[in-house]
N, C-alpha and C positions, 0 to 999 in steps of 0.2 A: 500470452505469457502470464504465470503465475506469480507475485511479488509479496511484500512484505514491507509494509509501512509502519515507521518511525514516526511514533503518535508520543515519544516523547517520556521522560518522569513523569511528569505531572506533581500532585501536591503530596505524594507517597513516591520515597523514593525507588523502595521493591517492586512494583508495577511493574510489568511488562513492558517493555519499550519499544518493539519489535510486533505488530498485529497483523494477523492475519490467518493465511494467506486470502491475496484479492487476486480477480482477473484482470490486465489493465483490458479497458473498452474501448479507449482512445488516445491516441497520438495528437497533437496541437503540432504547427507545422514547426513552430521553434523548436518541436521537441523537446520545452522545460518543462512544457507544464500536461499533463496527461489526467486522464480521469480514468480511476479504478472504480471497481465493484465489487463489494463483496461477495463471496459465494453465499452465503448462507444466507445472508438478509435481504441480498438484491440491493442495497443503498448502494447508491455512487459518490464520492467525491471528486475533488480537484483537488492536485497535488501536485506540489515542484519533485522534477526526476531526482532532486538530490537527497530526496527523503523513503526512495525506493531500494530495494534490494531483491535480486531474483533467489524465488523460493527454491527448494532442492527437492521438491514432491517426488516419494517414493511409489512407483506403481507398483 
């Protein structure tokens, strides 16, 4: 699935808040906590599910 990670203001409020889209790579069994990837860079993180949103990718 394709998502969309809330990375947050930060120290500028106009920022983006909303990054992406990743692919998630992994489910953890609790299901909070998952690790996406990003398309473009290939980096993974770790990230709680409440910080996700599914992307709306237009084909």
């Amino acid at each position: 699935d394709l998502v969309y990670w809330y990375h947050g203001p930060g120290r500028i409020k106009l920022n983006a808040k909303w990054v992406g889209p990743y692919r998630v790579v992994e489910v953890y069994p609790t299901r909070v906590i998952l690790r996406i990837e990003n398309l473009k860079t290939k980096q993974s993180h770790y990230v709680h599910a409440n910080a996700l949103k599914f992307a709306n990718v237009r084909q």
